[in-house]
C-alpha positions in Angstrom: 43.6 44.4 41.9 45.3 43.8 38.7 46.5 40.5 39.9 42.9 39.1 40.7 42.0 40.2 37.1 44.6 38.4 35.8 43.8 35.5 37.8 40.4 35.4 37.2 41.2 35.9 33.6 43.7 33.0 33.4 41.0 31.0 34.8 38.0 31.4 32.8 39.6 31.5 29.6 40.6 28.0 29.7 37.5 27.1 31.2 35.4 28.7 28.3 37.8 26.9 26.0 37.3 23.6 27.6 33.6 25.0 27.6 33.1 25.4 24.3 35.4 22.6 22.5 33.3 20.2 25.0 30.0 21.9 23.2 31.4 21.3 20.0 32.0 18.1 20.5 28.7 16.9 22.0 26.5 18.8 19.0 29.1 16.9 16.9 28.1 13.3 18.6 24.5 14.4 18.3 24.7 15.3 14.8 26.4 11.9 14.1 23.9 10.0 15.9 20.7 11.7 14.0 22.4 11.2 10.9 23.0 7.9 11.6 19.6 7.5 12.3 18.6 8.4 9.2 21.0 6.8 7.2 20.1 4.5 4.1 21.5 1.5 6.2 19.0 2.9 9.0 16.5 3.6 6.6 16.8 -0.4 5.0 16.7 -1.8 8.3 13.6 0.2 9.5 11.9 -1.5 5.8 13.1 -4.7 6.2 10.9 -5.0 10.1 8.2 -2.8 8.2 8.3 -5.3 5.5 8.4 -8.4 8.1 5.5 -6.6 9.9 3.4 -6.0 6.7 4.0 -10.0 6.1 2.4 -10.9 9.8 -0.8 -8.6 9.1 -1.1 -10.4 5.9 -1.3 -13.4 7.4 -3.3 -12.5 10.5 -5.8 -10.9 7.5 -6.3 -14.3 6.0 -6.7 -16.2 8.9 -9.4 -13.4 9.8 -11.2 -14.6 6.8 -10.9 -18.0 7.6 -12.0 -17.8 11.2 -15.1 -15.7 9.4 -15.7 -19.1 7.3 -15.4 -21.3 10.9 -17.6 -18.9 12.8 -20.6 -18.3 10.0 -20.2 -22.4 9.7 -20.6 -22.9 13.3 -23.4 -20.2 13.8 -25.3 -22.2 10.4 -24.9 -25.8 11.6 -25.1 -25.5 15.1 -28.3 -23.7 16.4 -25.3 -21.4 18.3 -24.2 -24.6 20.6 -21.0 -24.3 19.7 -18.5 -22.9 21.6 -17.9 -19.2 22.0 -14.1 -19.7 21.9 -13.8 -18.9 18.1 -16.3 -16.2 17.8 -14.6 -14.4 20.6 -11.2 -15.0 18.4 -12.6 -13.5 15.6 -13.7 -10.7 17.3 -10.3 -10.0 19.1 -8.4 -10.6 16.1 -10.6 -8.5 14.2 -10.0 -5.4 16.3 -6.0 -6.0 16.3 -6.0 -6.3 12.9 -8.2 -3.1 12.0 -5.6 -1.2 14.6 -2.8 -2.6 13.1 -3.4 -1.3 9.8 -4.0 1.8 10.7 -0.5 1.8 12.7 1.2 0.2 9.2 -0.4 2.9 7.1 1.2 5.6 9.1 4.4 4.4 9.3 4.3 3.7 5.4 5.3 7.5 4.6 8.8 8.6 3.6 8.8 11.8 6.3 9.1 9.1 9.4 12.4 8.5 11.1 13.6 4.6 10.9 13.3 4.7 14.7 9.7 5.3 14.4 9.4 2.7 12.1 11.2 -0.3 13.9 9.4 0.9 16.9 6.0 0.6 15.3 6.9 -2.6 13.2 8.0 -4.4 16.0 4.5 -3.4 17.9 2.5 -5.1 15.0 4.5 -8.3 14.6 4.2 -8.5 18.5 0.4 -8.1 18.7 0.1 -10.3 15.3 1.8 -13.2 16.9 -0.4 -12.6 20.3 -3.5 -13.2 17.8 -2.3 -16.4 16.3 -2.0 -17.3 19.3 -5.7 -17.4 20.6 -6.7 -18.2 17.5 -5.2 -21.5 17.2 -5.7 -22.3 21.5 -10.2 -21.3 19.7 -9.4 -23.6 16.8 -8.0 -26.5 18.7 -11.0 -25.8 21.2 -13.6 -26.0 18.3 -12.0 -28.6 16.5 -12.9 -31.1 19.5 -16.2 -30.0 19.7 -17.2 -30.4 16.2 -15.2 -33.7 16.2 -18.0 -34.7 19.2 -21.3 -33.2 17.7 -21.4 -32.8 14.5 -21.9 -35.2 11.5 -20.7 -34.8 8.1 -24.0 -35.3 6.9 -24.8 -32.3 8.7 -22.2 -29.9 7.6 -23.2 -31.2 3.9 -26.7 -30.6 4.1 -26.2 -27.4 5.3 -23.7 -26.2 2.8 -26.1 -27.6 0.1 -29.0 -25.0 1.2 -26.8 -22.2 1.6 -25.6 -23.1 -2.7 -29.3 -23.3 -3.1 -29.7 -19.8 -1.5 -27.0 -18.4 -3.3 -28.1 -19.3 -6.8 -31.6 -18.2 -6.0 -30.1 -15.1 -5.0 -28.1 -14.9 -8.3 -30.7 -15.7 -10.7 -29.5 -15.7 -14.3 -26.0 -14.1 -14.3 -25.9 -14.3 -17.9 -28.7 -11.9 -18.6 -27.5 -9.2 -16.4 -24.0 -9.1 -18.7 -26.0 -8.7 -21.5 -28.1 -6.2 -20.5 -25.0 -4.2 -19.6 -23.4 -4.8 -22.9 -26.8 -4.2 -25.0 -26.2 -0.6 -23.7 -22.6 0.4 -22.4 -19.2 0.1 -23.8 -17.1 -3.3 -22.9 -14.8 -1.5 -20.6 -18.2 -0.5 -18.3 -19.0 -4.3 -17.9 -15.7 -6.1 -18.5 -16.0 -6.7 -14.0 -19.7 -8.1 -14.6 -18.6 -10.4 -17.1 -15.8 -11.4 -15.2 -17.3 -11.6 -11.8 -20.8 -13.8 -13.3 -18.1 -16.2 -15.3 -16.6 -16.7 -11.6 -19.7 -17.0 -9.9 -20.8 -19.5 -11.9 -17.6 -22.0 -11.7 -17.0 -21.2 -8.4 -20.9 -22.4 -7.5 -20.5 -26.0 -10.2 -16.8 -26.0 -7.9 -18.5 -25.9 -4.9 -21.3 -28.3 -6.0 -18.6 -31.0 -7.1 -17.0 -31.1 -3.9 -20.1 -31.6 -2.1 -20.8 -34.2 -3.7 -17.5 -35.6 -2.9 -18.2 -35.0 0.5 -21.2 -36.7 0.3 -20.3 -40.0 -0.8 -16.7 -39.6 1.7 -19.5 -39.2 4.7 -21.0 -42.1 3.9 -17.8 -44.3 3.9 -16.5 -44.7 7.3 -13.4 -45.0 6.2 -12.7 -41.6 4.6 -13.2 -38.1 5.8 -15.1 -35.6 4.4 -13.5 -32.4 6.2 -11.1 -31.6 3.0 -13.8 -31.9 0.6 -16.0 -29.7 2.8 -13.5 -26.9 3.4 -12.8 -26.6 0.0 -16.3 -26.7 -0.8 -17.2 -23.2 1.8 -14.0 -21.7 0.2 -15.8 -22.0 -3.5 -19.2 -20.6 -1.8 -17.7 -18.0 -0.6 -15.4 -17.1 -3.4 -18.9 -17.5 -5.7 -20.6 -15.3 -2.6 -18.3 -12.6 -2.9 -18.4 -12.1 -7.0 -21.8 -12.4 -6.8 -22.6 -9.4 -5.0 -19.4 -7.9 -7.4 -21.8 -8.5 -10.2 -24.7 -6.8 -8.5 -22.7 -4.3 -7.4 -21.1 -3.5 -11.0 -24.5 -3.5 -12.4 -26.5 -1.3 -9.8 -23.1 1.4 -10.2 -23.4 1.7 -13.7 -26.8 2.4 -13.8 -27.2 4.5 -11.8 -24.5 6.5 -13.4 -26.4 6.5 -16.6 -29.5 7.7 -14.7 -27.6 10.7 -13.1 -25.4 11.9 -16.1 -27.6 14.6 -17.3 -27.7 16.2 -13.4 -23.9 15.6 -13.0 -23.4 17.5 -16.4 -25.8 20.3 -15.4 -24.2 20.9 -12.0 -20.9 21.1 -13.3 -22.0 23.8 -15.8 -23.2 25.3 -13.3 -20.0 25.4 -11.1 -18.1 26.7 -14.0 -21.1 29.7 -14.2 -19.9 30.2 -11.2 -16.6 30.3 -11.4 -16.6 32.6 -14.3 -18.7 35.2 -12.0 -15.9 34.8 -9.1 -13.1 35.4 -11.6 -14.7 39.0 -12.2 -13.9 40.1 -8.7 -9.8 38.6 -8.8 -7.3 40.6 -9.8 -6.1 40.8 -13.5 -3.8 38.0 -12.9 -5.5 35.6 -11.2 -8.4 36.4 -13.4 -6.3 35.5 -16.2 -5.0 32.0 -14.6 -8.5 31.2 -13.2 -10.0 31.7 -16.9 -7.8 29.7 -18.7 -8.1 27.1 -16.6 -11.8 27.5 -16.2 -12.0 27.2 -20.0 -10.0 24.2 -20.6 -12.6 22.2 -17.9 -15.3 23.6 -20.3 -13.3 21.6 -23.3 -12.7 18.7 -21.1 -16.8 18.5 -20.1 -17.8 19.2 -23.7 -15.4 16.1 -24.9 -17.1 14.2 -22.3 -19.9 14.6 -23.5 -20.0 12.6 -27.0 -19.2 9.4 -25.0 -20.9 9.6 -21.8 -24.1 7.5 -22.5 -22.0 4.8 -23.6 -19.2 5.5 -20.5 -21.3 6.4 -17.6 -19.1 5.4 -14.7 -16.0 6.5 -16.4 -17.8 10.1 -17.4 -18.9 10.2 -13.5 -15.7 9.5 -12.2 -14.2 12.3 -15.0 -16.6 14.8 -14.0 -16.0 14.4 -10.4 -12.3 15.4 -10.9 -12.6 17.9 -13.2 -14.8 19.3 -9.9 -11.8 18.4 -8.0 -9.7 20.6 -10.6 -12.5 23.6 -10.9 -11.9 23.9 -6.8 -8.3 23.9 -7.0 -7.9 26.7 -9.5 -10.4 28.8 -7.2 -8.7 28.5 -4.1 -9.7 30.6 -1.2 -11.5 33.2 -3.7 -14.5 31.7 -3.3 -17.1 32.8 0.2 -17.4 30.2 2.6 -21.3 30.0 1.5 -19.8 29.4 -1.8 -17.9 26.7 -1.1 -20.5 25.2 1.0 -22.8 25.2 -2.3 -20.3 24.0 -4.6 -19.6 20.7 -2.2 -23.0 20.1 -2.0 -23.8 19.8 -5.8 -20.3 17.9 -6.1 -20.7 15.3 -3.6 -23.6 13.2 -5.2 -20.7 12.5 -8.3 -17.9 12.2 -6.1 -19.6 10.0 -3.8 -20.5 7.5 -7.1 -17.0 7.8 -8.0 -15.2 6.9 -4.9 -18.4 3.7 -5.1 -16.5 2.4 -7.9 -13.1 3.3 -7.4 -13.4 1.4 -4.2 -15.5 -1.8 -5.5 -12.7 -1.7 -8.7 -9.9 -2.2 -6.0 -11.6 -4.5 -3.8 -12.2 -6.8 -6.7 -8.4 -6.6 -7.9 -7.8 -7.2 -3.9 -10.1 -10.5 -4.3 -8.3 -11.8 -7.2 -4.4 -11.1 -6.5 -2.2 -12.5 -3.2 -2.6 -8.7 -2.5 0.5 -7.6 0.3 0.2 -5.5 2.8 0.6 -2.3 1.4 -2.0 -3.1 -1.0 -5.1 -4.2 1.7 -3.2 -1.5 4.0 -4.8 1.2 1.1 -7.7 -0.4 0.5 -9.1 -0.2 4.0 -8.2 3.7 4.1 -10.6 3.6 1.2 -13.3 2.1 3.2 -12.7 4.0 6.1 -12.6 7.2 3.9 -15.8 6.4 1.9 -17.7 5.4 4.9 -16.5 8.8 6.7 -18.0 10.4 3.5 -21.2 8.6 3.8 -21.6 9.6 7.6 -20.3 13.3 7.4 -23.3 16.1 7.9 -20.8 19.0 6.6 -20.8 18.5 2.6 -17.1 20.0 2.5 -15.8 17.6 4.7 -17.5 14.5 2.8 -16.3 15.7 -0.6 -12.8 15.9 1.2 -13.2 12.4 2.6 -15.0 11.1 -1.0 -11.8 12.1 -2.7 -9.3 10.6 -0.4 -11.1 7.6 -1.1 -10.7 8.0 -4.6 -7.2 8.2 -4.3 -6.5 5.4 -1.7 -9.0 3.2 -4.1 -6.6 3.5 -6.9 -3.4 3.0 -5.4 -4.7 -0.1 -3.7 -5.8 -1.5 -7.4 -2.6 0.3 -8.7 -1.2 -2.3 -5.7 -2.8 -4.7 -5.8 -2.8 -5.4 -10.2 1.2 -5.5 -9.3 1.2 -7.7 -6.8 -0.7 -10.4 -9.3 1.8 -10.1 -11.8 4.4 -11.0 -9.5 6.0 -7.6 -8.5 7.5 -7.5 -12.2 
């Protein structure tokens, strides 16, 4: 008996060794090959195909835009007879490029593993080139038929009505600008000033190079395609800082109309936080009072400016709401919070407004990269969740995400117009 424990024992000991040196050695391998995988030379390589990948989404984004141009134009001019080929692009690249955002924004945080990234990267540049792809097999395809339907005299007398309808539509630009600055400090209607100054030599741009198209369709010899291009760009450049101007004007005042309300509810919220505090414990009574007094400084500072900074005081207030609801935490009922989002929200909401038209008109004026646009469209997505929510606490949430996604994207976007420097 002794000499079958023995030889059992001489056995499995050298087994287990073998056993557990072979163990060592595989979480060993494994351990190499996850830190390898997250390695800064793993981590550069996953940013450079991110980086490549934001760069194809850019470019599928402005081709977007211009198939919008080609469509509307083709919709305009031609009574619908044109082919469907290019609407049907738009659509499809459209979709890909709406998804492919949202796959660039997630892979755009510093918690996901290189893998992940490459993986995902490589996935948008694949469906980016798919979309170039059938867009230029639509353009080619509507190139011919324009070539074999359409006039230049056409396409000019069309653009000309839709100038027409946009001054009409403008009125007098200048008079809106100085009804803002009659009233509001510069740095409330710096973006109307800007945007009706654009507006205006965007329109006399587009004018110019209609007439050039003009004359070059009425010489046989010349084409009038470069001059007309040129000319929908200006339109729709004037087009889009038109409606920035109305925009501007219609946020600011309404924020002058609701100050006095926004004011009041916030008092009120601070009334209320005062009568929660009473039921905490000494200490975070003492926390939640000090903080809860120092909003009550910040509202009455607030105050002295607000009729001349309504859309700044708005946008203040809203985060000092935003502050007031992180210092009470979970002390508050659920009834309470319920209440407290609800008289929030109306602020919020006007805040996120112009957070997000203030970053899409840095986006409009700046070669804006993809981490820029990639922000800005969480915005949109973000205010128009707010906008559709029924529960107020979840469309104050989603209000306030907007907020912030609003300002990185300008944040982004003012950087990427200087250069990167």
């Amino acid at each position: 008996m002794p000499e079958i424990v023995a030889a059992i024992l001489g056995w499995a000991i050298p087994a287990l060794i073998v056993f557990g040196v072979t163990a060592i050695a595989i979480a060993a391998i494994a351990w190499a090959i996850r830190r390898s995988r997250r390695s800064p030379q793993a981590r550069a390589a996953a940013e450079t195909a991110r980086a490549h990948a934001g760069t194809s989404l850019v470019r599928l984004d402005d081709a977007v835009d211009e198939l919008e141009l080609e469509a509307g134009l083709s919709g305009a001019l031609y009574g619908g007879g044109a082919p469907t080929s290019l609407r049907r692009a738009r659509m499809t690249a459209q979709h890909i490029r709406d998804d492919a955002f949202v796959e660039y924004r997630a892979i755009s945080g510093s918690e996901v593993a290189p893998s992940e990234i490459r993986r995902v990267a490589a996935r948008i540049t694949s469906k980016t080139d798919a979309a170039f792809a059938t867009i230029s097999r639509a353009r080619a395809e509507h190139s011919d038929w324009v070539a074999q339907n359409v006039s230049a005299a056409e396409q000019v007398a069309s653009a000309r009505a839709r100038l027409a309808g946009l001054r009409e539509g403008m009125g007098d630009p200048a008079a809106l600008v100085a009804e803002l600055s009659s009233r509001f400090d510069d740095d409330e209607w710096r973006e109307a000033a800007r945007a009706a100054a654009d507006a205006t030599a965007e329109a006399e741009e587009a004018d110019r190079l209609l007439e050039s198209a003009a004359a070059a369709a009425a010489d046989p010899s010349r084409s009038a395609l470069p001059d007309l291009a040129a000319a929908e760009r200006s339109l729709r450049r004037a087009q889009a800082d038109a409606r920035t101007l109305e925009e501007t004007h219609r946020l600011v005042t309404q924020a002058a109309q609701a100050l006095p309300s926004e004011f009041d509810a916030a008092r009120a919220a601070v009334r209320h936080a005062m009568v929660t505090r009473e039921q905490l414990e000494p200490s975070d009574a003492d926390r939640l009072g000090d903080e809860v007094r120092s909003i009550q400084d910040a509202l009455e500072a607030l105050e002295k400016d607000a009729a001349r900074r309504p859309t700044r005081t708005v946008d203040a207030i809203a985060r000092l709401r935003d502050r007031l609801d992180l210092a009470l935490g979970d002390a508050r009922t659920a009834q309470q919070r319920l209440r407290g989002a609800r008289t929030a929200l109306p602020g919020t909401l006007a805040a996120a407004r112009g957070a997000v038209a203030r970053a899409e008109g840095a986006a409009a004026h700046a070669r804006s990269g993809a981490d820029a646009r990639a922000r800005l469209a969480a915005a949109q997505d973000d205010l128009a969740a707010a906008r559709r929510a029924q529960d107020p606490v979840e469309a104050l949430d989603a209000a306030r995400r907007a907020m912030r996604h609003a300002e990185d994207a300008k944040a982004l976007a003012d950087y990427d117009r200087r250069g990167g420097i």
